[in-house]
C-alpha positions as MATLAB code, in Angstrom:
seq = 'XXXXXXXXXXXXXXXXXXXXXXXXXXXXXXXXXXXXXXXXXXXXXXXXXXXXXXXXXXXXXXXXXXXXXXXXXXXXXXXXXXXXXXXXXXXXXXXXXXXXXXXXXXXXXXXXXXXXXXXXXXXXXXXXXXXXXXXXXXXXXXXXXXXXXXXXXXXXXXXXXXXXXXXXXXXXXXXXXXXXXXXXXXXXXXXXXXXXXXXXXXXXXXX';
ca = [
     -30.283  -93.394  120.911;
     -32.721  -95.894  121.314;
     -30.133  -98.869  122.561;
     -29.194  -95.822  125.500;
     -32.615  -95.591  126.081;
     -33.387  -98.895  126.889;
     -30.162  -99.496  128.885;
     -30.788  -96.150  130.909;
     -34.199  -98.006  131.847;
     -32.655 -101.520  132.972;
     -30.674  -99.810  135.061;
     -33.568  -97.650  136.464;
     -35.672 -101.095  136.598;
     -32.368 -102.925  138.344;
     -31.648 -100.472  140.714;
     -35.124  -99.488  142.043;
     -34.924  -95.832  140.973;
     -38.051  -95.402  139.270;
     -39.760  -93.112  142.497;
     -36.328  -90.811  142.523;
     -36.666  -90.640  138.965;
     -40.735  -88.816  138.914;
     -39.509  -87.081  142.233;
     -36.997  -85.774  139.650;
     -39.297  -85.296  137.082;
     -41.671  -83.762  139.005;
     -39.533  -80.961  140.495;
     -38.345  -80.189  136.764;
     -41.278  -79.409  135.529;
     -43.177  -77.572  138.380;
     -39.653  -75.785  139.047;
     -39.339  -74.952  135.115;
     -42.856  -73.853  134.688;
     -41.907  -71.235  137.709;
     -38.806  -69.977  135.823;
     -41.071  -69.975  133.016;
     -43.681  -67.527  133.934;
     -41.723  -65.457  136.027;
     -37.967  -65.131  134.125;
     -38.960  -66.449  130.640;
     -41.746  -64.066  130.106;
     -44.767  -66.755  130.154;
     -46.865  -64.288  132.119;
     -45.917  -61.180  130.876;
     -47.088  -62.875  127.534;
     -50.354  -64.469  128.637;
     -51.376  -61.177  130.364;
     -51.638  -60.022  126.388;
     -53.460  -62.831  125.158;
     -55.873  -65.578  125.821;
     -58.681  -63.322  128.029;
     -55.658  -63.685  130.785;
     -56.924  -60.904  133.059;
     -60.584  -61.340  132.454;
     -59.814  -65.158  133.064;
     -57.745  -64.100  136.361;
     -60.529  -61.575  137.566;
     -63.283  -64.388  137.598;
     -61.069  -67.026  139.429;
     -60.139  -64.002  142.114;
     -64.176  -63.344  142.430;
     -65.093  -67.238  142.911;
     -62.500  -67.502  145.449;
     -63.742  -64.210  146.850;
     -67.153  -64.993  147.271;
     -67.024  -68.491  149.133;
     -64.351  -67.504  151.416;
     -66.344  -64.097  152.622;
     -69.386  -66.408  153.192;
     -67.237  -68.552  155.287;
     -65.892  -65.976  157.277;
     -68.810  -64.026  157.971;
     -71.739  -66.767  158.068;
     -69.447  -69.768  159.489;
     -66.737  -68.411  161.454;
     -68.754  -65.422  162.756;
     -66.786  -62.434  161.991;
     -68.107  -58.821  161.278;
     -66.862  -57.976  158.036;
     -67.842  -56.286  155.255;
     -67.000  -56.917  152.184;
     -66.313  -54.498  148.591;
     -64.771  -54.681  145.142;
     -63.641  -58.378  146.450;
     -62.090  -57.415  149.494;
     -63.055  -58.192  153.120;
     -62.719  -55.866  155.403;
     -62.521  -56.482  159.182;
     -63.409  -55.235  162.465;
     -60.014  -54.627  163.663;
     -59.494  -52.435  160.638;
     -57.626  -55.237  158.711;
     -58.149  -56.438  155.231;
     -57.743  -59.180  152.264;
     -58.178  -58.061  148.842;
     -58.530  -60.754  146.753;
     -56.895  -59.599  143.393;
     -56.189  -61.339  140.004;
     -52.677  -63.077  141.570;
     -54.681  -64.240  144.200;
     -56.424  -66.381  142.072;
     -54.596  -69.210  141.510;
     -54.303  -69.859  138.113;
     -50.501  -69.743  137.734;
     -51.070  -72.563  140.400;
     -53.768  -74.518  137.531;
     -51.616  -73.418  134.490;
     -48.419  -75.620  136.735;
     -51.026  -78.126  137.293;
     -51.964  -78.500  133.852;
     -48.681  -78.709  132.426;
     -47.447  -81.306  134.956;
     -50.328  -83.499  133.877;
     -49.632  -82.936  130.330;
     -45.853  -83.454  130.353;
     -45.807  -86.462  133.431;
     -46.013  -90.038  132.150;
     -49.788  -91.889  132.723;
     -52.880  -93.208  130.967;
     -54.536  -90.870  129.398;
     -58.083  -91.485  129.684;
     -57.106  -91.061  133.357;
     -55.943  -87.624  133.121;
     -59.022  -86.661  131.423;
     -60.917  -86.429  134.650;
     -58.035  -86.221  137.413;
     -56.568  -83.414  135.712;
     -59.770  -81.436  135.922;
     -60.423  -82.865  139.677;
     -57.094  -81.649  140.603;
     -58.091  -77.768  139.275;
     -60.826  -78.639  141.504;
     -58.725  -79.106  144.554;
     -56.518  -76.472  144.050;
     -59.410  -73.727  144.028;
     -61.015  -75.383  146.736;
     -57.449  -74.859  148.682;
     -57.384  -71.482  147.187;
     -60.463  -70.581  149.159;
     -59.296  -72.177  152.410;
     -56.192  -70.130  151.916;
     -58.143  -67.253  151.867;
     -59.950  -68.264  155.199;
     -56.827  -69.457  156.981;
     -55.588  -65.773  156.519;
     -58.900  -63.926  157.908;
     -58.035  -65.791  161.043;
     -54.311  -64.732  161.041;
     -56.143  -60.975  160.569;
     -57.885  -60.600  163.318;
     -56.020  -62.937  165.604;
     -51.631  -62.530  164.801;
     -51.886  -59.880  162.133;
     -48.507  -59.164  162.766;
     -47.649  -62.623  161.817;
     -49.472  -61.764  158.731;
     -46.349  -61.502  156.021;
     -44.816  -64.284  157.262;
     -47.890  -66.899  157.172;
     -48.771  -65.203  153.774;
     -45.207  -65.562  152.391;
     -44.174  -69.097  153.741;
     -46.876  -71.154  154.858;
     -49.626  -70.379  152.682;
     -47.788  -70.222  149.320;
     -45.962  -73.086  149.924;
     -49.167  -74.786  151.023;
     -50.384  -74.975  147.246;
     -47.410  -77.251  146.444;
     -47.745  -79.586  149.092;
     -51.231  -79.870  147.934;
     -50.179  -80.289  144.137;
     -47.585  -82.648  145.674;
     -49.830  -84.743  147.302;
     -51.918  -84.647  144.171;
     -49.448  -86.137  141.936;
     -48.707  -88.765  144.614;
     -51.695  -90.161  144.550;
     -51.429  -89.721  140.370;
     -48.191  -91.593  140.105;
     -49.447  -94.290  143.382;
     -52.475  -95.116  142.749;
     -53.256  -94.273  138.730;
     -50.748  -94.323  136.701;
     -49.462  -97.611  137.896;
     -52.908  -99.296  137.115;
     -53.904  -99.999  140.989;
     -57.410  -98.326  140.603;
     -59.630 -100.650  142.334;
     -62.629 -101.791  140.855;
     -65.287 -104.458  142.534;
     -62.487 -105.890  145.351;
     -59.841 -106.344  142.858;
     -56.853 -104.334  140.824;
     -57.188 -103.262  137.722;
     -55.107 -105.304  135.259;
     -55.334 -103.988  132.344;
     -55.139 -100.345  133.607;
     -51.334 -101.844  135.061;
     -50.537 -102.694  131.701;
     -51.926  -99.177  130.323;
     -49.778  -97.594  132.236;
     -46.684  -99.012  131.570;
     -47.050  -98.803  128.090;
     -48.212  -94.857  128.472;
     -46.092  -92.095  126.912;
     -46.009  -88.560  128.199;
];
């Protein structure tokens, strides 16, 4: 087993294929996580256990609150706002409920840092900073669709559905391209010059 191992990775190393490898790795896991909570009962499961909903309901309200701020203060709208929901002149509205939230999105997150190869006194801080990130994009998400409200609400389904949804994985994607770029393969820059030993960290890291 081990002799394949090494073999498998001198030809990996020989031909170049180490980025199609994590581009490999990285769609099995965030792919298998989704098959996960939705056809292998992960959610049904959580939603039982581990203060799921209460956890869910406090995510949906600190997305809700920053986002109606934004709308109303920044933007300028006339809403008003109840029970997390925002409700707009032109009779529209978002209600911000617990799936809303975004923490399938941090539970994927989590797990891709967990089970993706890197130094891990690294992913002690960019794995939080990346939960970060992703309910900071929750809440421009939220934004993004007051304007499709009261501007295309007809395109409302369709920017929900396939551009906004989506949008969380190009973010999470862009996330672990920096993590894989500029981390795990030691090129953190400190005073001018790369990091040396963090290069040889993360070779030598396991998942």
């Amino acid at each position: 087993m081990k002799e394949t191992y090494l073999k498998l990775k001198a030809l990996i190393t020989k031909h170049k294929l180490q980025p199609l490898v994590d581009v490999i790795l990285f769609a099995v896991i965030i792919y298998g996580f989704h098959l996960l909570w939705w056809n292998g009962g992960l959610n049904h499961f959580l939603s039982h256990y581990a203060a799921f909903k209460e956890t869910e309901e406090f995510l949906a309200h600190q997305v809700f609150l920053p986002a109606a701020w934004f709308v109303k203060h920044i933007i300028g709208y006339g809403i008003h706002t109840l029970n997390n929901t925002l409700y707009f002149p032109n009779t529209g509205y978002i209600a911000v409920e617990g799936s809303c939230s975004g923490l399938k999105q941090i539970y994927e997150w989590t797990a891709l840092m967990l089970l993706f190869p890197g130094p891990w006194k690294h992913k002690l801080w960019y794995l939080p900073l990346g939960i970060l990130v992703i309910h900071l994009e929750n809440i421009f998400r939220i934004v993004v669709l007051s304007v499709v409200v009261m501007h295309w609400p007809q395109q409302w389904d369709f920017i929900h559905m396939w551009i906004m949804r989506p949008f969380y994985y190009v973010v999470m994607f862009i996330l672990w391209v920096i993590w894989v770029e500029k981390i795990r393969d030691g090129k953190i820059k400190k005073g001018g010059n790369d990091k040396e030993e963090g290069l040889s960290e993360g070779n030598k890291s396991t998942i």
